[in-house]
C-alpha positions in Angstrom: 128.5 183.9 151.7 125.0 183.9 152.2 123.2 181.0 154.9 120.6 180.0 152.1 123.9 179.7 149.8 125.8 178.1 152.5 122.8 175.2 152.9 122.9 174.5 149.1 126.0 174.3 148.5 125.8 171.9 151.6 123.4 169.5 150.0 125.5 169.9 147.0 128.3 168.3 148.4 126.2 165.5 149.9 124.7 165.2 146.5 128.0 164.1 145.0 129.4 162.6 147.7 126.5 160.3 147.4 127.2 159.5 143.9 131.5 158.9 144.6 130.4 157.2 147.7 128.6 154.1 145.2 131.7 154.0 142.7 134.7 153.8 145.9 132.3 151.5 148.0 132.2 149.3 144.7 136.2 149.9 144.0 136.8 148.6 147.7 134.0 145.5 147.7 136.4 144.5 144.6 139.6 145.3 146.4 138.4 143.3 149.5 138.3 140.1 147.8 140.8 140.1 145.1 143.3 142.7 146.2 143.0 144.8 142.8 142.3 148.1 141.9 139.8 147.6 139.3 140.7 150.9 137.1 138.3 149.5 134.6 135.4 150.1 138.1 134.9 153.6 136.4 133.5 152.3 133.3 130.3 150.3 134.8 129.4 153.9 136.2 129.5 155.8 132.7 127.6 152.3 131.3 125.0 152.7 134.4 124.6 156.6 132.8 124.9 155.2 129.1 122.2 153.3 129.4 120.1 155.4 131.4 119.7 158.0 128.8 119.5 155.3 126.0 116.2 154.2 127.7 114.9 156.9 128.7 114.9 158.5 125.2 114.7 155.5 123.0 111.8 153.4 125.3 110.4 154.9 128.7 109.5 158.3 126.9 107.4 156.3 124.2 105.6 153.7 126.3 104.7 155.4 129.3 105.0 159.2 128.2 105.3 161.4 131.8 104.7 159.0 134.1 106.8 159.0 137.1 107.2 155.3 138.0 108.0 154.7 134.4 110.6 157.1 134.9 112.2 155.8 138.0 111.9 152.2 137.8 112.5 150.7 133.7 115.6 153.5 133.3 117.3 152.3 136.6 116.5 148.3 136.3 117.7 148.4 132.7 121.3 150.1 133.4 121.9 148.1 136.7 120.7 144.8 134.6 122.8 145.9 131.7 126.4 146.5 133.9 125.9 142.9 135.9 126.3 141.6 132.7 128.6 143.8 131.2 130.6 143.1 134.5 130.3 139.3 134.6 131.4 139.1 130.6 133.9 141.3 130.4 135.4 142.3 133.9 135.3 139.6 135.9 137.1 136.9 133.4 139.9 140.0 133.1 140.1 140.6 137.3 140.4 136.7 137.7 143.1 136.2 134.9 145.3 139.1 136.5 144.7 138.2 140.2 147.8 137.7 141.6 149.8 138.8 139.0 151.2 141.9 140.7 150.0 144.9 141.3 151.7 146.7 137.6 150.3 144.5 136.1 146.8 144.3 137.4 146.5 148.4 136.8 147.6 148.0 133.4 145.0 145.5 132.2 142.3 147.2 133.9 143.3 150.2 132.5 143.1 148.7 129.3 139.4 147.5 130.0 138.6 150.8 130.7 139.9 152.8 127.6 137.9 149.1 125.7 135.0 150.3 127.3 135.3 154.0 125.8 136.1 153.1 122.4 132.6 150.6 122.8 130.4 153.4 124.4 131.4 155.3 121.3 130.8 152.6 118.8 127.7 152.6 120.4 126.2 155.6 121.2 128.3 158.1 119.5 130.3 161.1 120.2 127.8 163.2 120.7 126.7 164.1 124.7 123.8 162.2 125.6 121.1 163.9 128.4 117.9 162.5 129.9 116.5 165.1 132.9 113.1 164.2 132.3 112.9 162.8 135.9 115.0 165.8 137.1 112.2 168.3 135.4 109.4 166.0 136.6 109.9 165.9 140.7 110.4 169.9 140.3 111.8 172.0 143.2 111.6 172.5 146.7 111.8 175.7 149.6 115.1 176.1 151.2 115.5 179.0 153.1 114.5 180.8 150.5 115.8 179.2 147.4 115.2 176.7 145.2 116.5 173.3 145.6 115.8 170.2 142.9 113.6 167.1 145.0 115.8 164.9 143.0 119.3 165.7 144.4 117.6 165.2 148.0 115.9 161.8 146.9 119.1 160.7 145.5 121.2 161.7 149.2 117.8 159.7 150.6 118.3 157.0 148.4 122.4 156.6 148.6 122.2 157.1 152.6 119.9 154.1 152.7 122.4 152.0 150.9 124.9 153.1 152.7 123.1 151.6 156.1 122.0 148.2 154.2 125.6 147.8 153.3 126.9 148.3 156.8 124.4 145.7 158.3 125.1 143.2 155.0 129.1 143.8 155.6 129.4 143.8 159.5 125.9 142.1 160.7 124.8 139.5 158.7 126.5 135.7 157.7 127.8 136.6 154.4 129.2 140.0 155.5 131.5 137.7 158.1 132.9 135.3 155.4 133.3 138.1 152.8 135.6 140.2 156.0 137.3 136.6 156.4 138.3 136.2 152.5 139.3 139.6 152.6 141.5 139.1 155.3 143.0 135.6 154.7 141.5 133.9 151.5 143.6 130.4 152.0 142.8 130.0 155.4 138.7 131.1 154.8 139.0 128.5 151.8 140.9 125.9 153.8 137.6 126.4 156.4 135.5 125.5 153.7 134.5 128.7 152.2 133.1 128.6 148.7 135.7 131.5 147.6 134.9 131.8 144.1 131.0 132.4 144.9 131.8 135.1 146.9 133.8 136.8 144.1 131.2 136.7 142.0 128.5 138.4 144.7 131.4 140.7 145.0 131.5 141.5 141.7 127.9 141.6 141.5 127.4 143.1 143.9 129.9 146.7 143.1 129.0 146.8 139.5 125.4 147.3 140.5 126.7 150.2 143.0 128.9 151.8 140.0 125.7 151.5 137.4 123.0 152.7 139.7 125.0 155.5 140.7 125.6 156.4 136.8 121.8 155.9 136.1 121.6 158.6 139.0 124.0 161.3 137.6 122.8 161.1 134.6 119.2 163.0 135.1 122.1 166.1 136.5 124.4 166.1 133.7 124.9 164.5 130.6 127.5 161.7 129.2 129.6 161.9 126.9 133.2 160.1 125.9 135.9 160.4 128.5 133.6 160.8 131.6 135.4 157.2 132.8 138.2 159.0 132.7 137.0 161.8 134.5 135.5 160.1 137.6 138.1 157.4 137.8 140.8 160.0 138.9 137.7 161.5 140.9 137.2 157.7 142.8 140.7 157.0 143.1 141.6 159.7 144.9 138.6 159.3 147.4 139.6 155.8 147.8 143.3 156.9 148.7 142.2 159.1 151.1 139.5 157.0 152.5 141.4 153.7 152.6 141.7 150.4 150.8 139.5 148.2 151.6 137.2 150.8 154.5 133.9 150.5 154.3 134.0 153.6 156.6 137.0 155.1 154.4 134.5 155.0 151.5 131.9 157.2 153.1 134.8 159.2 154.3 136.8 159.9 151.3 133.5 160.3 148.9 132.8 163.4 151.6 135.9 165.2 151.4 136.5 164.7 147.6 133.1 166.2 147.2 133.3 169.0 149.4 136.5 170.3 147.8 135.8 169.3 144.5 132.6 172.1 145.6 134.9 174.8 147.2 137.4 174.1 144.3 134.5 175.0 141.6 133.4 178.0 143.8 136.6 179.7 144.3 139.2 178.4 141.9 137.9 176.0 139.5 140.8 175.4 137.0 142.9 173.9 140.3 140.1 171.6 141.0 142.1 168.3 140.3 145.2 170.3 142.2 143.4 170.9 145.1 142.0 166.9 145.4 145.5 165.5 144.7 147.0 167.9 147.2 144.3 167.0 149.9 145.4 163.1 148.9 149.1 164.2 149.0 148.3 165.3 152.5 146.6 162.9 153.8 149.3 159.9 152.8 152.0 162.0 154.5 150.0 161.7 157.7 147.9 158.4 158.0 149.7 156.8 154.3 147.1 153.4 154.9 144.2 156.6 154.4 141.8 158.0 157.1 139.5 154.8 157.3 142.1 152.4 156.2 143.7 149.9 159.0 147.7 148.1 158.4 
Protein backbone atom coordinates (compact mmCIF):
# COMPACT_ATOMS: atom_id res chain seq x y z
CA UNK A 1 0.00 0.00 0.00
CA UNK A 2 0.75 3.29 -1.19
CA UNK A 3 2.12 6.33 1.72
CA UNK A 4 -0.62 8.83 0.26
CA UNK A 5 -3.08 5.72 0.78
CA UNK A 6 -1.63 4.84 4.01
CA UNK A 7 -2.26 8.75 5.36
CA UNK A 8 -5.93 8.65 4.28
CA UNK A 9 -6.90 5.79 5.36
CA UNK A 10 -5.16 7.19 8.57
CA UNK A 11 -7.43 10.25 8.88
CA UNK A 12 -10.08 7.85 8.03
CA UNK A 13 -9.91 6.02 11.04
CA UNK A 14 -9.53 9.18 13.09
CA UNK A 15 -12.54 10.41 11.23
CA UNK A 16 -14.72 7.61 12.74
CA UNK A 17 -13.08 7.19 15.78
CA UNK A 18 -14.05 10.70 16.32
CA UNK A 19 -17.62 10.15 15.74
CA UNK A 20 -17.68 6.47 18.11
CA UNK A 21 -15.61 8.45 20.50
CA UNK A 22 -18.97 11.01 21.18
CA UNK A 23 -21.60 8.01 21.39
CA UNK A 24 -19.10 5.61 24.08
CA UNK A 25 -18.07 8.91 25.98
CA UNK A 26 -21.91 9.55 26.22
CA UNK A 27 -22.78 5.57 27.01
CA UNK A 28 -20.13 5.85 29.94
CA UNK A 29 -21.16 9.64 31.37
CA UNK A 30 -24.62 7.61 31.70
CA UNK A 31 -23.01 4.46 33.07
CA UNK A 32 -20.99 6.65 35.57
CA UNK A 33 -23.88 7.86 37.36
CA UNK A 34 -26.55 5.28 37.16
CA UNK A 35 -24.67 2.10 36.51
CA UNK A 36 -26.78 1.25 33.15
CA UNK A 37 -26.02 0.53 29.83
CA UNK A 38 -28.30 2.81 28.07
CA UNK A 39 -28.86 0.51 24.81
CA UNK A 40 -31.52 2.99 23.85
CA UNK A 41 -27.81 5.78 23.83
CA UNK A 42 -27.77 4.71 20.06
CA UNK A 43 -30.96 6.21 19.21
CA UNK A 44 -30.13 10.03 20.31
CA UNK A 45 -27.25 9.57 17.65
CA UNK A 46 -29.50 8.48 14.59
CA UNK A 47 -32.12 11.47 16.03
CA UNK A 48 -28.93 13.92 16.10
CA UNK A 49 -28.58 12.67 12.08
CA UNK A 50 -32.51 12.62 11.68
CA UNK A 51 -32.79 15.88 12.31
CA UNK A 52 -29.89 17.08 10.73
CA UNK A 53 -31.01 16.18 7.23
CA UNK A 54 -34.68 17.19 8.12
CA UNK A 55 -33.30 20.82 8.53
CA UNK A 56 -31.00 21.08 6.21
CA UNK A 57 -33.48 20.13 3.36
CA UNK A 58 -36.71 21.24 4.75
CA UNK A 59 -35.30 25.00 6.34
CA UNK A 60 -31.46 25.92 6.13
CA UNK A 61 -31.45 25.31 2.19
CA UNK A 62 -34.58 27.78 1.81
CA UNK A 63 -33.62 30.64 4.18
CA UNK A 64 -30.09 31.08 3.80
CA UNK A 65 -29.38 29.20 0.33
CA UNK A 66 -25.31 28.33 0.26
CA UNK A 67 -24.26 30.08 3.07
CA UNK A 68 -21.82 28.36 5.19
CA UNK A 69 -22.67 29.53 8.78
CA UNK A 70 -26.27 28.75 7.93
CA UNK A 71 -24.97 25.45 7.23
CA UNK A 72 -22.98 24.74 10.23
CA UNK A 73 -24.74 26.38 12.92
CA UNK A 74 -29.05 26.09 12.60
CA UNK A 75 -28.53 22.11 11.36
CA UNK A 76 -26.26 21.37 14.40
CA UNK A 77 -28.27 23.57 17.24
CA UNK A 78 -31.54 22.14 15.95
CA UNK A 79 -30.52 18.28 16.34
CA UNK A 80 -28.57 18.75 19.69
CA UNK A 81 -31.79 20.95 20.89
CA UNK A 82 -34.04 18.38 19.49
CA UNK A 83 -32.16 15.03 21.40
CA UNK A 84 -31.98 17.06 25.01
CA UNK A 85 -35.47 16.91 24.80
CA UNK A 86 -36.08 13.86 23.27
CA UNK A 87 -33.67 12.53 26.05
CA UNK A 88 -35.23 14.35 29.07
CA UNK A 89 -38.96 13.11 27.87
CA UNK A 90 -38.40 9.89 27.00
CA UNK A 91 -35.02 8.38 28.27
CA UNK A 92 -34.39 9.76 31.27
CA UNK A 93 -38.05 8.92 33.13
CA UNK A 94 -37.18 5.10 31.56
CA UNK A 95 -33.25 5.10 32.93
CA UNK A 96 -34.61 6.38 36.49
CA UNK A 97 -37.62 3.78 36.62
CA UNK A 98 -35.11 0.85 35.84
CA UNK A 99 -32.21 2.05 37.99
CA UNK A 100 -31.53 -0.50 40.25
CA UNK A 101 -33.54 -2.98 38.95
CA UNK A 102 -30.77 -5.33 37.74
CA UNK A 103 -28.78 -5.35 35.16
CA UNK A 104 -31.52 -7.90 32.69
CA UNK A 105 -33.62 -5.84 33.27
CA UNK A 106 -32.22 -2.46 32.62
CA UNK A 107 -30.88 -3.84 28.98
CA UNK A 108 -34.23 -5.06 28.22
CA UNK A 109 -36.13 -1.73 28.68
CA UNK A 110 -33.56 0.18 26.99
CA UNK A 111 -33.62 -2.03 24.36
CA UNK A 112 -37.09 -1.55 24.06
CA UNK A 113 -36.58 2.36 23.91
CA UNK A 114 -34.46 1.95 21.24
CA UNK A 115 -36.40 -0.35 18.72
CA UNK A 116 -39.56 2.72 20.09
CA UNK A 117 -37.27 5.11 18.76
CA UNK A 118 -37.05 3.26 15.19
CA UNK A 119 -40.60 2.56 14.74
CA UNK A 120 -40.98 6.82 15.53
CA UNK A 121 -38.04 7.84 13.19
CA UNK A 122 -40.05 5.92 10.60
CA UNK A 123 -43.46 7.34 11.46
CA UNK A 124 -41.73 10.28 11.00
CA UNK A 125 -39.47 10.54 8.35
CA UNK A 126 -40.07 7.48 6.39
CA UNK A 127 -38.38 4.59 5.05
CA UNK A 128 -36.74 6.11 2.61
CA UNK A 129 -32.63 7.09 3.19
CA UNK A 130 -32.44 10.61 4.04
CA UNK A 131 -28.85 12.64 2.84
CA UNK A 132 -27.78 16.22 3.44
CA UNK A 133 -23.84 16.73 2.09
CA UNK A 134 -24.46 20.19 1.30
CA UNK A 135 -21.84 21.23 3.96
CA UNK A 136 -19.62 18.19 2.88
CA UNK A 137 -19.74 19.69 -0.95
CA UNK A 138 -19.38 23.26 0.29
CA UNK A 139 -15.90 23.19 2.43
CA UNK A 140 -14.49 21.12 -0.78
CA UNK A 141 -11.13 19.31 -0.63
CA UNK A 142 -7.73 19.52 0.45
CA UNK A 143 -3.78 18.38 -0.82
CA UNK A 144 -2.55 15.35 0.80
CA UNK A 145 0.41 13.97 -0.45
CA UNK A 146 -1.00 13.97 -3.47
CA UNK A 147 -4.65 13.14 -3.03
CA UNK A 148 -7.67 14.52 -2.27
CA UNK A 149 -8.91 14.62 1.22
CA UNK A 150 -12.60 16.29 2.24
CA UNK A 151 -11.94 19.67 4.81
CA UNK A 152 -14.89 18.37 6.51
CA UNK A 153 -13.61 14.99 7.90
CA UNK A 154 -10.46 17.03 9.23
CA UNK A 155 -12.81 19.85 10.79
CA UNK A 156 -14.86 17.15 12.31
CA UNK A 157 -11.35 15.18 13.95
CA UNK A 158 -10.59 19.24 14.88
CA UNK A 159 -13.85 19.57 16.27
CA UNK A 160 -14.23 16.05 18.28
CA UNK A 161 -10.41 16.33 19.57
CA UNK A 162 -11.42 19.60 21.15
CA UNK A 163 -14.23 18.05 22.97
CA UNK A 164 -12.34 15.47 23.86
CA UNK A 165 -9.89 18.03 25.93
CA UNK A 166 -12.95 20.13 27.39
CA UNK A 167 -14.23 16.94 28.70
CA UNK A 168 -11.06 15.86 30.35
CA UNK A 169 -10.66 19.29 32.19
CA UNK A 170 -14.76 19.34 33.00
CA UNK A 171 -14.36 15.51 34.36
CA UNK A 172 -10.96 15.55 36.18
CA UNK A 173 -10.27 19.52 36.75
CA UNK A 174 -13.07 21.42 37.51
CA UNK A 175 -15.75 21.19 40.79
CA UNK A 176 -18.48 19.42 39.07
CA UNK A 177 -16.17 16.91 37.33
CA UNK A 178 -15.11 15.92 41.28
CA UNK A 179 -18.70 15.29 42.55
CA UNK A 180 -19.82 13.64 39.29
CA UNK A 181 -16.27 10.94 39.88
CA UNK A 182 -17.73 10.84 43.65
CA UNK A 183 -21.45 9.77 42.60
CA UNK A 184 -19.93 7.51 40.30
CA UNK A 185 -17.98 5.99 42.79
CA UNK A 186 -20.22 5.88 45.94
CA UNK A 187 -23.69 7.64 45.25
CA UNK A 188 -24.98 7.13 49.12
CA UNK A 189 -22.05 8.35 50.65
CA UNK A 190 -21.73 11.64 47.90
CA UNK A 191 -25.51 12.05 48.81
CA UNK A 192 -25.13 11.50 52.51
CA UNK A 193 -22.24 14.61 51.95
CA UNK A 194 -24.83 16.63 50.76
CA UNK A 195 -24.70 16.13 47.11
CA UNK A 196 -27.63 17.14 45.04
CA UNK A 197 -27.57 13.60 43.24
CA UNK A 198 -30.50 13.92 41.14
CA UNK A 199 -29.17 17.33 39.49
CA UNK A 200 -26.21 15.64 38.48
CA UNK A 201 -28.18 12.94 36.70
CA UNK A 202 -29.88 15.21 34.76
CA UNK A 203 -26.40 17.22 33.52
CA UNK A 204 -25.46 13.68 33.00
CA UNK A 205 -28.03 13.03 30.88
CA UNK A 206 -27.80 16.18 29.33
CA UNK A 207 -24.88 16.27 29.01
CA UNK A 208 -24.30 12.53 26.69
CA UNK A 209 -27.38 13.02 24.67
CA UNK A 210 -25.88 16.24 23.35
CA UNK A 211 -22.45 14.10 22.60
CA UNK A 212 -24.69 11.25 20.86
CA UNK A 213 -26.83 14.06 18.62
CA UNK A 214 -23.99 16.22 17.66
CA UNK A 215 -22.02 13.39 16.63
CA UNK A 216 -25.18 12.12 14.46
CA UNK A 217 -25.60 15.80 13.03
CA UNK A 218 -21.82 15.17 12.03
CA UNK A 219 -22.13 11.74 10.23
CA UNK A 220 -24.79 12.72 8.53
CA UNK A 221 -23.09 15.30 5.88
CA UNK A 222 -20.74 11.57 5.08
CA UNK A 223 -23.48 9.20 4.72
CA UNK A 224 -27.04 9.09 4.83
CA UNK A 225 -29.82 7.62 7.48
CA UNK A 226 -32.00 5.48 7.06
CA UNK A 227 -34.01 2.81 9.49
CA UNK A 228 -31.82 0.46 11.43
CA UNK A 229 -28.65 2.69 11.63
CA UNK A 230 -29.36 2.54 15.75
CA UNK A 231 -29.00 -0.77 15.36
CA UNK A 232 -25.99 -0.60 13.47
CA UNK A 233 -23.86 1.74 15.58
CA UNK A 234 -25.16 0.37 18.92
CA UNK A 235 -23.27 -3.02 18.34
CA UNK A 236 -20.48 -0.61 16.84
CA UNK A 237 -20.41 1.49 20.53
CA UNK A 238 -20.86 -1.42 22.59
CA UNK A 239 -18.14 -3.08 21.59
CA UNK A 240 -15.77 0.05 21.85
CA UNK A 241 -17.10 0.48 25.27
CA UNK A 242 -16.19 -3.29 26.14
CA UNK A 243 -12.93 -2.85 25.00
CA UNK A 244 -12.39 0.57 26.31
CA UNK A 245 -13.91 0.10 29.73
CA UNK A 246 -17.06 0.98 31.70
CA UNK A 247 -17.07 3.90 33.05
CA UNK A 248 -13.11 5.21 31.31
CA UNK A 249 -13.07 8.35 30.16
CA UNK A 250 -9.62 7.27 28.79
CA UNK A 251 -11.27 3.75 27.69
CA UNK A 252 -13.63 5.85 25.56
CA UNK A 253 -10.97 7.44 23.42
CA UNK A 254 -9.28 4.13 23.55
CA UNK A 255 -11.89 1.79 22.39
CA UNK A 256 -13.47 4.46 19.74
CA UNK A 257 -9.67 4.08 18.11
CA UNK A 258 -9.38 0.52 17.80
CA UNK A 259 -13.03 -0.10 16.72
CA UNK A 260 -12.38 2.31 14.00
CA UNK A 261 -9.18 1.30 12.80
CA UNK A 262 -10.33 -2.34 12.30
CA UNK A 263 -13.61 -1.55 11.36
CA UNK A 264 -11.16 0.33 8.36
CA UNK A 265 -8.76 -2.69 7.77
CA UNK A 266 -11.84 -4.89 8.04
CA UNK A 267 -13.57 -2.82 4.97
CA UNK A 268 -10.21 -2.80 3.06
CA UNK A 269 -9.31 -6.38 3.22
CA UNK A 270 -12.31 -8.47 4.22
CA UNK A 271 -15.38 -6.53 4.52
CA UNK A 272 -18.14 -9.25 5.02
CA UNK A 273 -16.05 -10.23 8.50
CA UNK A 274 -16.21 -6.74 9.66
CA UNK A 275 -18.48 -7.33 12.72
CA UNK A 276 -16.27 -10.77 13.13
CA UNK A 277 -13.23 -9.06 13.27
CA UNK A 278 -14.58 -6.26 16.11
CA UNK A 279 -16.18 -8.99 18.30
CA UNK A 280 -13.08 -11.02 18.05
CA UNK A 281 -10.76 -7.95 18.95
CA UNK A 282 -13.46 -7.52 22.09
CA UNK A 283 -13.27 -11.36 22.63
CA UNK A 284 -9.59 -10.78 23.05
CA UNK A 285 -9.31 -8.19 24.90
CA UNK A 286 -11.85 -9.56 27.88
CA UNK A 287 -9.64 -12.70 27.96
CA UNK A 288 -6.77 -10.46 28.87
CA UNK A 289 -7.70 -7.24 30.92
CA UNK A 290 -11.93 -8.54 31.24
CA UNK A 291 -12.63 -4.86 33.18
CA UNK A 292 -11.29 -3.47 29.27
CA UNK A 293 -8.11 -1.57 28.43
CA UNK A 294 -9.09 1.83 30.26
CA UNK A 295 -11.41 0.33 32.69
CA UNK A 296 -10.15 0.09 36.56
CA UNK A 297 -11.92 -2.96 39.25
Amino acid sequence: MSLDLIVLYTLDTFFYASLIFLIVSGLNIIYGVLRIVNLAHASLFALGAYTMAWITSTYVIKIFGDSLVGLITLPLLTAVIVTIIASLALVMPILTYAHGKGDAFQLIVTFGLLLVFEELFQIIWGRAPLAAGQLFFMLGFIDIVDKKYPVYKIMVIAVTGALAIILWHVIYRTGFGLVFRAIAMDPEMSAALGVNVGRVVVIAIILASTLAGLGGALYLPVASIAPGVSLEFLIIAFVGLVIGGLGSFTGSLIGAFIVSLFRILSVLFIPELELVILFAVAAVVLLVKPEGIGGGR
